[in-house]
Every structure is written in C-alpha cells, then in structure tokens.
C-alpha positions as a printed NumPy array, in Angstrom:
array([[  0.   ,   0.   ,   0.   ],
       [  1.4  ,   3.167,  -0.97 ],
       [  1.275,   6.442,   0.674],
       [ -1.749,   8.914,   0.433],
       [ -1.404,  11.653,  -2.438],
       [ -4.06 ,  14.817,  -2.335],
       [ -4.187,  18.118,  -4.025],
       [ -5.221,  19.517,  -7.893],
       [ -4.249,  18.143, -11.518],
       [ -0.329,  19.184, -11.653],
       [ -0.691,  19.614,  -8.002],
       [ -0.485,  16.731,  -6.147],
       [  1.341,  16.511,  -3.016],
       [  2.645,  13.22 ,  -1.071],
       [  1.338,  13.169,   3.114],
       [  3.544,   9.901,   4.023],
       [  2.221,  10.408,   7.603],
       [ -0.246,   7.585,   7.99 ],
       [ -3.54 ,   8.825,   9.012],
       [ -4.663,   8.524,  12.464],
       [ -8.382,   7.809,  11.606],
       [ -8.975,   6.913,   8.137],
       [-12.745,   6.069,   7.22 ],
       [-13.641,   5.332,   3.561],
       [-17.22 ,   4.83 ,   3.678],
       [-19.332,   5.258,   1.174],
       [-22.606,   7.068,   1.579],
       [-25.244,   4.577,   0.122],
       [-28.665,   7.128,   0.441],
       [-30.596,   4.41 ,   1.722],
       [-33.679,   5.596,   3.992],
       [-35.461,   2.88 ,   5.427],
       [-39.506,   4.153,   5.978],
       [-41.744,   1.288,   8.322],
       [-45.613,   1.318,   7.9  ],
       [-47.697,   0.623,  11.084],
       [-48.226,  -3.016,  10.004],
       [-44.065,  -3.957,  10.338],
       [-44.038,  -3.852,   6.515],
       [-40.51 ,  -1.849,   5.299],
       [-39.952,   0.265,   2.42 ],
       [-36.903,   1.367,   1.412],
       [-35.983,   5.097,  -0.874],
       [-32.715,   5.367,  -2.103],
       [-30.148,   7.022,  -4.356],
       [-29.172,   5.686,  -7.933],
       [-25.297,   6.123,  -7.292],
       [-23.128,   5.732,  -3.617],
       [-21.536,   9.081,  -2.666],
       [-18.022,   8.764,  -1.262],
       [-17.227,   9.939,   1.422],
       [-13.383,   9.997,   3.088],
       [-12.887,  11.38 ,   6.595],
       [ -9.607,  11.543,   7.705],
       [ -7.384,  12.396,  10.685],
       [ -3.617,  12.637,  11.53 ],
       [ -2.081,  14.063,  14.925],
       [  1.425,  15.481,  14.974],
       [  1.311,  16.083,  11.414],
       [  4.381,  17.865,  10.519],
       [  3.999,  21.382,   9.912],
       [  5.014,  21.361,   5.986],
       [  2.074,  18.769,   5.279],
       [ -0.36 ,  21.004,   7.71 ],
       [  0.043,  23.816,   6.   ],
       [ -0.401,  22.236,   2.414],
       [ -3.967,  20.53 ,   3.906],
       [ -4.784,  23.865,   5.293],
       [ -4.595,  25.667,   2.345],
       [ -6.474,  23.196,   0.11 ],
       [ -9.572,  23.12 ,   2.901],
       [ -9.717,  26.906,   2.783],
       [ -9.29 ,  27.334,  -0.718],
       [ -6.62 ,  29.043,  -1.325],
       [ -5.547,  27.735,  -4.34 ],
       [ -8.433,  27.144,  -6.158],
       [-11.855,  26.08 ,  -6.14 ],
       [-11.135,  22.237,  -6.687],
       [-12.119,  19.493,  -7.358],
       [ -9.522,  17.923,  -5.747],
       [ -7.501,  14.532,  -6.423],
       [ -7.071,  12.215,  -3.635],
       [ -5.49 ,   9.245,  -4.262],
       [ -6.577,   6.932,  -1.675],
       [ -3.557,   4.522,  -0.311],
       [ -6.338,   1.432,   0.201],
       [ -7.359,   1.416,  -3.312],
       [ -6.093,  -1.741,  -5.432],
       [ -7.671,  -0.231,  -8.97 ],
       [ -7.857,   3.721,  -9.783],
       [ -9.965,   2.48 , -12.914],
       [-14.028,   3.339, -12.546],
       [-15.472,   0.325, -11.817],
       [-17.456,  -0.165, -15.093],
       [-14.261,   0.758, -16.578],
       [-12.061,  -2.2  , -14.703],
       [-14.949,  -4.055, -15.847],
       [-15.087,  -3.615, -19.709],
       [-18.394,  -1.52 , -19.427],
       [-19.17 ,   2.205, -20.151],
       [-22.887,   4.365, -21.303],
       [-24.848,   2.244, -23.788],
       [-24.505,   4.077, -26.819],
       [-21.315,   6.319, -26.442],
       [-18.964,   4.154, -28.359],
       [-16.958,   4.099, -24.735],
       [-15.944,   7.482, -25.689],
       [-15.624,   8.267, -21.464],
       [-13.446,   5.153, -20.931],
       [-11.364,   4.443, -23.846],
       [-10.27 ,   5.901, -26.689],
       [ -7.884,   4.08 , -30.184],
       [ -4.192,   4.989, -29.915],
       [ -3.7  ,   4.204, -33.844],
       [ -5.991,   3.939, -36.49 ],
       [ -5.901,   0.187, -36.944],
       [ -8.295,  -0.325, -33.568],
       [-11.677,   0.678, -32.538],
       [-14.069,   0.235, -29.267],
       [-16.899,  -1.882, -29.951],
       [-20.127,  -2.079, -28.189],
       [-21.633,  -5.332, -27.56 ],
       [-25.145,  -6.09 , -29.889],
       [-26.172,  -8.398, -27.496],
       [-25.072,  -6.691, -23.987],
       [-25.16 ,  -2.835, -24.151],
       [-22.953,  -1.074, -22.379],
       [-20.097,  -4.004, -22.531],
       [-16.945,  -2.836, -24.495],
       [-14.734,  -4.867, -26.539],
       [-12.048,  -3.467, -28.45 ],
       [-11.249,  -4.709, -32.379],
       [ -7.932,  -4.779, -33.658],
       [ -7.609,  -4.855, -37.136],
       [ -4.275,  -5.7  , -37.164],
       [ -0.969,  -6.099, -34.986],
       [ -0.272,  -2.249, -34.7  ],
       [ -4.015,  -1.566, -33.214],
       [ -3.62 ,   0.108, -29.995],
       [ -6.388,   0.731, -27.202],
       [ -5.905,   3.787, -23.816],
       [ -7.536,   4.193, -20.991],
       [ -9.201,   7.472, -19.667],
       [ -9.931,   8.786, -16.838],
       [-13.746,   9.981, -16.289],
       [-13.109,  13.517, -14.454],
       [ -9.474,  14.165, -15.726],
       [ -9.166,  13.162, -19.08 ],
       [ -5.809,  11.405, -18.173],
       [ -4.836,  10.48 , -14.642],
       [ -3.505,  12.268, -12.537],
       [  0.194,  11.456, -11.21 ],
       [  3.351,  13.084,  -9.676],
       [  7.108,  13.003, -10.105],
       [  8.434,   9.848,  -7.814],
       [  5.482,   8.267,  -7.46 ],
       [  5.067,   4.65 ,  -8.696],
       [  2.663,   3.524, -11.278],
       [  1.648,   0.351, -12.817],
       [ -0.816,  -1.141, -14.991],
       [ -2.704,  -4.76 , -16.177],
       [ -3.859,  -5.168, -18.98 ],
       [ -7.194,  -6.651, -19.412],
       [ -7.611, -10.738, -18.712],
       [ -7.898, -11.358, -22.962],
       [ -5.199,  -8.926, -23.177],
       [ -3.048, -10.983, -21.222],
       [ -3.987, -14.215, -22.695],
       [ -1.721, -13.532, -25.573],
       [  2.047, -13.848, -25.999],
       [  1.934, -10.991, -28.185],
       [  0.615,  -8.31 , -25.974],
       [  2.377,  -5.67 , -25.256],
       [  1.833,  -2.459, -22.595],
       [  2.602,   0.904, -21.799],
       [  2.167,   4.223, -19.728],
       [  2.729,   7.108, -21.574],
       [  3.81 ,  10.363, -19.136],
       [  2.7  ,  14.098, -19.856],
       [  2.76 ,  17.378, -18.136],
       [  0.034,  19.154, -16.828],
       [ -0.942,  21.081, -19.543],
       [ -1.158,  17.165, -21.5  ],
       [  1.624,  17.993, -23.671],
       [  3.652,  14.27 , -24.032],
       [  7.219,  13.77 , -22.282],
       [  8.046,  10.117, -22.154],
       [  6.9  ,   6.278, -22.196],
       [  7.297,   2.854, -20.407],
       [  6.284,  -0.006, -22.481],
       [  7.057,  -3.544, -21.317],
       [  6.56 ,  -6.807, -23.669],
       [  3.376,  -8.3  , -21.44 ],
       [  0.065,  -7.55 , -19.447],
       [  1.942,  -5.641, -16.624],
       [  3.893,  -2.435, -16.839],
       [  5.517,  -0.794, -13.511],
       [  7.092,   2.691, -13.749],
       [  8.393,   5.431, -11.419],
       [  6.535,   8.957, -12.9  ],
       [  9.448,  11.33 , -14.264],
       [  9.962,  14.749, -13.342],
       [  7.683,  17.518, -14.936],
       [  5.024,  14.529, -15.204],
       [  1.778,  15.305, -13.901],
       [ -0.463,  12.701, -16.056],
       [ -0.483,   9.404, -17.087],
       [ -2.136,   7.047, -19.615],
       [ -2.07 ,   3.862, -19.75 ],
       [ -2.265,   2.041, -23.015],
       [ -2.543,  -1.947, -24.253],
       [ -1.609,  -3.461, -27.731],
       [ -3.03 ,  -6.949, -28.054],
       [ -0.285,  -7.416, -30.889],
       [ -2.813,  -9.364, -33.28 ],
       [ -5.949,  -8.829, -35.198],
       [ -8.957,  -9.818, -33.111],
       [-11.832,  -8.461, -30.621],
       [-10.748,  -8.478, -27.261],
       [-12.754,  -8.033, -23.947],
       [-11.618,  -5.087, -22.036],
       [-12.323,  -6.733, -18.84 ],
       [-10.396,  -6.915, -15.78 ],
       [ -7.626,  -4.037, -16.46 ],
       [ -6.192,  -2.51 , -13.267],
       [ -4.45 ,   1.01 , -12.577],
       [ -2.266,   1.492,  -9.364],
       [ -0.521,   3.809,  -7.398],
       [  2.117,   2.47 ,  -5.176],
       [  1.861,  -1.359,  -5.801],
       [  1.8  ,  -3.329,  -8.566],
       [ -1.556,  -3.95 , -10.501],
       [ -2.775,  -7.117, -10.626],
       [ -5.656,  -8.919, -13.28 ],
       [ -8.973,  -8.366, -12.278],
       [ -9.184,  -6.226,  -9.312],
       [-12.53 ,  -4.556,  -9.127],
       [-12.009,  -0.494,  -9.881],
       [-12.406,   1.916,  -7.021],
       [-12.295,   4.792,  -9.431],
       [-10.758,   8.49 ,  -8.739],
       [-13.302,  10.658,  -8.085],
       [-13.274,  14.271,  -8.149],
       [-13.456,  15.438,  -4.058],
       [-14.173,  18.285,  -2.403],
       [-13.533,  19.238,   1.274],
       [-16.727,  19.766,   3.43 ],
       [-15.161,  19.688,   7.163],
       [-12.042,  21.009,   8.64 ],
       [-10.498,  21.169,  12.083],
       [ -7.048,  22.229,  12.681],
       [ -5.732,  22.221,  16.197],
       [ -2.371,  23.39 ,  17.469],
       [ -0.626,  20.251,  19.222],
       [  2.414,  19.757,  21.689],
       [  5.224,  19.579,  21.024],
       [  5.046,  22.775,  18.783],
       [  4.858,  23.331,  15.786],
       [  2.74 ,  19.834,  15.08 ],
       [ -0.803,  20.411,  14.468],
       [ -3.651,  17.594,  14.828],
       [ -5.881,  18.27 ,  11.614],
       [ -8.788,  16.261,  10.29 ],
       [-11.039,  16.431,   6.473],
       [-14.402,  15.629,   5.663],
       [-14.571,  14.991,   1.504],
       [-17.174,  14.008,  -0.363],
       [-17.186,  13.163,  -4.087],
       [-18.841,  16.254,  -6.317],
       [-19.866,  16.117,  -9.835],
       [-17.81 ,  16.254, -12.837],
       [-15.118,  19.159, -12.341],
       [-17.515,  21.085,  -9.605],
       [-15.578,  22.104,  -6.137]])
C-alpha cells in the first residue's frame, strides 16, 4: 500500500504520515420508511456518494500547511484529487470491468491509440466494451472519467494490467505514456506483457495507460487494473478516482510545537464542480 497523495491536476502533493483515523465509507442514500403493520420500504439514491474522513495528529507542519490551504481554498476552487492509499484499482469500476454508457462508443473510458483499432459495443449486452484490432499495430488507452488522463506526480510509482484477454496472448504488449500538466507528451514505459511498472518522471503530472493486443482480433476489455504504489494485478474490481471536495475542517495546534492535529471531511462532487 502506498502512501496517500491529495491536491489539484499538476498539483499533487505526497502526506507519508499515515492517518490517524482513516474512514472510507461510502454514503449509500438508503432511507429505510416502516408502515404501522411492520411492513418496510426502502428510498434510495441511484449512485453511492463517497465519502473519506480523515485524521492525523502530529502532522508535521510542511504537510499542515499544504492541507490547510487546500480546505480553505486558497488555491483554487477544486475538485480535488485524492489518491486513496487502500485502493487496489484507480480504474471506474465499469471501466475495470469492460463496461461504459450504452450508446457512447466508450468514448468516457477508452479511446484508439492508432488507427488500426476501434471500441466496440456489444449487440447483445449494451454497455459491454470490446475493443477490435484490425491488425498487430491496433492500440487501445484508458481514460480517466473527471481528468481526461490520470492524474500522477514526479516519484510516485505507477503500474498497470492489462485486461484478462489482453493478457492471454504472448503478443501483448503495454505501456504508460507520461505528460505534463498542460497534457503535452514527455516520455513512455512499455514492457513486452500484461503488466507495466514505472516510477513517474519529473515535470510529469499525467499518465495514460495504453494496451496493444499485438494481433488482429476483438478483445474483452475486462479486468484491467491502474495502481498507485503497488503493482496492478488482473482483475481487481475499480475503485475509481473521483473528483473530491472538502466539506469539514479542524485544525488544532498540538504539543510539542509546531505539530498540528488536523482532520477532512470529503465528499465526491460532480464532474469538475468544487
């Protein structure tokens, strides 16, 4: 498990305190109503909202400051990235899965690397994403739903799976292609396989991951896995990287000076809203 990351696209700054109290919960907007005859009926949301509360005492006073500053706004309205040390898969979870919005071509998910390659959509199951190579050079990337590419930092470790009939093939072959923050390209890992593992260059501040299945077919896009920290592994369910937005604050001056106990409430917003 790697260390927790927060702060804006291009922005993103390492706390490698571990945090005190650390609650991940999501909020499921489930209200539970009960008739006088026992009988239960339930309301409740059509998506989870996440919610991440967090806590650290003695935080140094470099990493107080930086938290402070993103509670109270002071460099921007947000959203904000938090990349969250317990999750195994950055992918959206219908993303990890090979699924995206009936209809869209997966144009929020995926998008062709060359021109020999396109994202297919199921007849039979819609929403369910296969991508067809029309020959050996057809190349598929991933993107990320709120950020277009991912969001990394210089020294931070990467690493990426490609999907399960990816990985089935001896020809496969995978990469993670660095930019700055502005998306202009700097650099690329590619490995011969389904699993790439890189250390994110200076000046980076996004990354996209890419497969090649190396042969002409129509591949599931099933089971691919992004991760910060650790190295990605087939099938992991996607947590996704939603955009968050900070909703409590406490800061308290601590002994022995100058540590300061500080705690966030975050929720997950909408789109690019903060």
């Amino acid at each position: 498990m790697g260390n927790l990351w927060i702060g804006t696209p291009g922005a993103l700054h390492e706390i490698d305190r571990a945090a005190k109290t650390f609650d991940r919960s999501a909020e499921l907007g489930v209200n539970e109503f009960r008739s006088l005859s026992g009988r239960v009926t339930l309301t409740r949301n059509p998506l989870p909202v996440r919610r991440i509360k967090l806590g650290w005492e003695l935080l140094a006073p470099r990493h107080a400051r930086l938290l402070d500053r993103l509670a109270r706004r002071l460099d921007g309205p947000g959203p904000l990235v938090l990349v969250d040390p317990a999750s195994g898969n950055v992918l959206d979870p219908r993303q990890a899965a090979g699924k995206g919005d009936p209809g869209q071509a997966g144009l929020n998910q995926w998008f062709k690397v060359s021109a020999n390659g396109t994202v297919v959509e199921s007849a039979t199951a819609p929403g369910t994403f296969s991508f067809a190579a029309v020959d050996a050079t057809g190349k598929l990337a991933w993107r990320a739903r709120t950020w277009s590419n991912f969001p990394v930092a210089p020294g931070m470790r990467v690493s990426f799976h490609a999907p399960a009939a990816f990985a089935a093939l001896p020809t496969v072959v995978v990469q993670v292609d660095f930019k700055k923050a502005d998306g202009t390209y700097l650099s690329t890992v590619a490995v011969n396989g389904p699993l790439v593992m890189a250390t994110v260059p200076a000046e980076a501040a996004l990354v996209t991951p890419c497969a090649a299945p190396g042969v002409a077919g129509t591949y599931s896009l099933a089971g691919a896995c992004l991760t910060y920290g650790g190295a990605a592994e087939q099938d992991v369910p996607g947590d996704g990287m939603p955009p968050m937005a900070v909703t409590g604050y406490s800061d308290t001056p601590a002994r022995p000076q100058p540590y300061r106990s500080i705690s966030l409430d975050l929720v997950e917003v909408s789109g690019a809203a903060g």
